[in-house]
N, C-alpha and C positions, 0 to 999 in steps of 0.2 A: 308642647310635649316633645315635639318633633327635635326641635331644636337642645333642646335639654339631654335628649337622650343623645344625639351626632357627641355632642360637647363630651358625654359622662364617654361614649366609646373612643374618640378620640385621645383622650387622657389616658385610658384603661392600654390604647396601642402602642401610647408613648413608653407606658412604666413598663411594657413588656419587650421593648425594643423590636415591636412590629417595625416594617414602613409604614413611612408619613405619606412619601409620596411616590416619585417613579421607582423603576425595577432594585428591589434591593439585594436580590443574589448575583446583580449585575450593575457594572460602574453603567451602562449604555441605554439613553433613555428610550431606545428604539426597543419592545418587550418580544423583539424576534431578531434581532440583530445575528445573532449566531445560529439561528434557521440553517439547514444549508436551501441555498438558491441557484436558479440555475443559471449555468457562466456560458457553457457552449452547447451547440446540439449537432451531434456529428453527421457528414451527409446523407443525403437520402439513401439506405442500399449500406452503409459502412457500420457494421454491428461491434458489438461485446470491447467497451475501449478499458486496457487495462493496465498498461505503463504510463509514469506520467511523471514526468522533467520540467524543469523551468531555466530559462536563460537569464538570472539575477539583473543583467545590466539592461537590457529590453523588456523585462519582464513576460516575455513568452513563452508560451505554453505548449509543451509536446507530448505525444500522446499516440498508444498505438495502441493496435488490438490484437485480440489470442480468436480469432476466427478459422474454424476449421473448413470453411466454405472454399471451394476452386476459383483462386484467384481473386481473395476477396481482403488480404488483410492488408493495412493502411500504417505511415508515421502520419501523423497529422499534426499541423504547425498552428497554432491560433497566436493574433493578437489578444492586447493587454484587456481589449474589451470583448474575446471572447469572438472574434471575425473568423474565419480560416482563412489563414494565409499561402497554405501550402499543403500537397499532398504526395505523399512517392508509397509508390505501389512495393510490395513486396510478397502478391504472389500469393501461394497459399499456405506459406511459413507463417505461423503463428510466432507472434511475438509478446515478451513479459517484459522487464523491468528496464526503464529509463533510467539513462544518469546523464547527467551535462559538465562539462570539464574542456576548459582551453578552445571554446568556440567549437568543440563538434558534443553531438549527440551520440551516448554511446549504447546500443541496441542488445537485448539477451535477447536474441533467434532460437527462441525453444524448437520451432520445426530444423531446427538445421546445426541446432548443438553449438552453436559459437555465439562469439561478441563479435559484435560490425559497428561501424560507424559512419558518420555523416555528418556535413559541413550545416551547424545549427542552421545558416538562412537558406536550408536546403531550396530547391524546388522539385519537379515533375520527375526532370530527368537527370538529377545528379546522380553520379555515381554513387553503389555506399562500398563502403573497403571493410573487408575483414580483420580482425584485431586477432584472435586467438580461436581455437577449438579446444572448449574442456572434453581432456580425454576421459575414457572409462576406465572407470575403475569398480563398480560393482556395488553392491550394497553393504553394509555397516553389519556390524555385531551383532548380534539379539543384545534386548534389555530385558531386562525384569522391572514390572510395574507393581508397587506394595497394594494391595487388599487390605479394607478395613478389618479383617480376623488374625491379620499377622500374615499373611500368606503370602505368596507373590505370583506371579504369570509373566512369563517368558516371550517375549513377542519375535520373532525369527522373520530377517526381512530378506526377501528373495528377488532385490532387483536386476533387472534383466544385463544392468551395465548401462545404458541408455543414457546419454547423457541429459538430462534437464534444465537448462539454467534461467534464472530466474530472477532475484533479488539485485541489484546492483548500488554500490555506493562505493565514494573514491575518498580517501583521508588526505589528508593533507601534502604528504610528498609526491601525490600522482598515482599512487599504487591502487587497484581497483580492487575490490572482493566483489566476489560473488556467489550466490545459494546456487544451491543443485536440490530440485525437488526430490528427482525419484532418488539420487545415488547419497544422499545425504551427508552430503559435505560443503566445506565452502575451499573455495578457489580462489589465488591469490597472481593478479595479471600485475608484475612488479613493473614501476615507474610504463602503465599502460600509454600515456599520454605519448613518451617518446620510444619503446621498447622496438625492437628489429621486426619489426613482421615477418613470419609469425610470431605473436609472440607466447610467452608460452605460462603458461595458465597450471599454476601449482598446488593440491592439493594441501592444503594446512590443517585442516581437522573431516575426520573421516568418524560420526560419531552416531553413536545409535537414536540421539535425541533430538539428531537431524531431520530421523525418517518418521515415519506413521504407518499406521496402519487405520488410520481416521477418517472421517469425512469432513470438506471435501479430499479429496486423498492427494494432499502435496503437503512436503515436509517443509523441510526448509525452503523460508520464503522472502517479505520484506529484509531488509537489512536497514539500521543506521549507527552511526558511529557516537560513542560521547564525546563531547566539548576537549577531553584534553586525547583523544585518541586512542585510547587504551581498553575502550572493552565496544565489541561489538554486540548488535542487540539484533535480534532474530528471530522473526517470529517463526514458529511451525503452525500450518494451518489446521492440519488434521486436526493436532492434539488440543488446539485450543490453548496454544503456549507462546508468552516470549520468554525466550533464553538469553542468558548472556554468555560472550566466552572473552575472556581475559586474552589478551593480544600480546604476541604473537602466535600463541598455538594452542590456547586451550589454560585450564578446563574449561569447560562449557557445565552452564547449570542454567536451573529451573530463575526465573525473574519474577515472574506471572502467569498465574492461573486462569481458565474458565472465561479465557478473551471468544466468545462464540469466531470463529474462522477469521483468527488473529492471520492479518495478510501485510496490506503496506505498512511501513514506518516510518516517522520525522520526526526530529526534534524542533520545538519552537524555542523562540531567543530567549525563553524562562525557564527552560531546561526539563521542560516535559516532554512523555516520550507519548504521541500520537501511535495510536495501532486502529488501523482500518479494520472493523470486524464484521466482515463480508456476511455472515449468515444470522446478524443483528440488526443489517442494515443502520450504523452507527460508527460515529467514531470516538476513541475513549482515548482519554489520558493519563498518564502514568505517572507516578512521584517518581523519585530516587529509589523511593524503599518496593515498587513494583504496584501501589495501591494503585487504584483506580480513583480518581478526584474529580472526574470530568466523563459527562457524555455528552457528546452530539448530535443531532442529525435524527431523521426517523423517515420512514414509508410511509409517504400521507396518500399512495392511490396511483393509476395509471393518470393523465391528462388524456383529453379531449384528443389532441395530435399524436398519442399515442407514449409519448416519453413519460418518466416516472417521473414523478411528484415526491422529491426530497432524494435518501439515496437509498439506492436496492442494488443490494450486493457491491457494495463500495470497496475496490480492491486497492487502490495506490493513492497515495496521499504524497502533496509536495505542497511546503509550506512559503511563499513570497510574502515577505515583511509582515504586514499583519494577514494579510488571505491564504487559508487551507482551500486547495484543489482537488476534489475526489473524482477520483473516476466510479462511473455506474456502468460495473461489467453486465450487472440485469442477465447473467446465464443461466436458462435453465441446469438443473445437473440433478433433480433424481429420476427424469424418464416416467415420472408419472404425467400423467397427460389431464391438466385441469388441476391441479395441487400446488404449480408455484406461479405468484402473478409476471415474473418474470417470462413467461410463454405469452402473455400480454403486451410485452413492448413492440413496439416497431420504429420506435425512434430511439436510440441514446445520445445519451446526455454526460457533461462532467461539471460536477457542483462546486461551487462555491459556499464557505464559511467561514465567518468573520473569526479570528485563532481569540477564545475571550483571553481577557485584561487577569482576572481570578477565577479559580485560587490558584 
């Protein structure tokens, strides 16, 4: 009877184009392959890692952190297997977005309002050199937000001028943009790689869809460019938004919706757009048309050692051939005490995830 019945479900799975056998929403016989796993664990003492770059030709891994501690935030250099190779102090300037371009690593100094850089085989005591200082310039327009009755609400953003920078990505002639969280704009450091130090750091869209007034409270954030150059894509975190804005100055518009704390961004070699969504703990993928096709990644629990167990609060994503790199910022941020398991970590981490084959 045993037998008879396997046979009748077996056929029954065939004519309904079940699987027969291994993973069928995935080419990879491995039924975790795209897990994320963990690649490096940052030193004992070196918290909250949140930028994160890769050297194409070594395949190395760079990576800093937005620690507001005295004296405590880090570039950190990893080999291809996840080793540390290198560490240079920078103090208690908190640091956000990674890029890598012509053999240096190019650093957004949110404590200190500038781009700096550094000789990618850094070590302890290289020097780093200043690139530019984004000037102030203040906060952006009000918008108006539609309500489901017809209505609308007016958001009025009152930044201080402050500058924030944040997001970093370079196109193809050299030229760097960059997000401004609080002042909501993006900044254009033209041909960065060679330009006169200082160099100087040009406002190109100053726009209200930049800012927030959200949680967590930063606007404009990730950055990555399309394949032929022409529209940048931006997440804002607040809002739970990526944007696009048509290059060289705009407009900027709505891409995607309801990304929970839409932060890093990357394109893979398929031309999906990866958006890190920090308070999903996940990373999702994007079509053309802005869907979502793809999730990754999840919080499976703190470890024994203290580090998280898949990604919590995954902020910066950088993609090498087939492996996604996540950083796990693991920052507490609402001040309730016992409410996020992120007050549980004591070690960080930055994950590893295989980029899948489909869809």
């Amino acid at each position: 009877m045993k037998t008879w019945l396997t046979r009748c479900m077996f056929a029954l799975l065939i004519a309904i184009g079940a699987p027969t056998g291994t993973a069928w929403a995935n080419d990879d016989s491995d039924g975790d392959r795209n897990a994320a796993k963990q690649f490096a664990t940052l030193p004992e003492g070196v918290r909250f890692p949140e930028g994160i770059t890769a050297n194409p030709a070594t395949r190395e891994i760079y990576v800093g952190t937005f620690d507001f501690g005295p004296n405590s935030n880090k570039l950190l250099r990893f080999a291809p297997n996840g080793h540390l190779l290198a560490q240079r102090d920078f103090g208690a300037t908190p640091l956000l977005g990674l890029a890598f371009a012509a053999g240096k690593v190019y650093i957004a100094n949110f404590g200190a309002s500038k781009i700096q850089r550094i000789a990618a085989a850094f070590s302890a005591g290289m020097p780093v050199e200043d690139v530019a200082m984004l000037p102030s310039i203040g906060a952006p327009l009000p918008r108006d937000e539609g309500n489901p009755d017809g209505t609308a609400d007016t958001i009025t953003f009152r930044s201080k001028g402050v500058p924030a920078p944040n997001g970093l990505v370079f196109d193809k002639q050299g030229n760097l943009y960059v997000s401004d969280s609080f002042q909501g704009a993006i900044f254009r450091i033209t041909d960065a790689i060679n330009c006169a130090k200082p160099c100087a750091a040009e406002p190109i869209t100053h726009d209200p869809l930049l800012a927030t007034a959200g949680f967590p409270p930063f606007g404009a954030n990730g950055l990555a460019l399309s394949s032929d150059q022409s529209t940048l894509f931006i997440a804002n975190t607040g809002d739970d938004r990526v944007l696009k804005m048509t290059l060289p100055s705009g407009p900027i518009s709505v891409f995607a919706e309801s990304i929970n704390g839409a932060d890093g961004l990357a394109f893979d070699s398929r031309g999906r757009l990866w958006v890190a969504a920090n308070q999903n703990d996940e990373v999702v993928a994007l079509n053309e048309k802005g869907r979502v096709i793809a999730r990754l990644g999840e919080f499976e629990g703190i470890r024994h050692d203290g580090s998280p167990d898949g990604l919590l609060f995954p902020a910066s994503i950088v993609i090498v051939g087939d492996d996604m790199f996540v950083t796990n910022l693991a920052l507490p941020l609402t001040g309730m005490v016992g409410d996020e398991p992120e007050e549980d970590v004591t070690r960080w981490t930055v994950s590893r995830i295989k980029v899948p084959r489909r869809p």
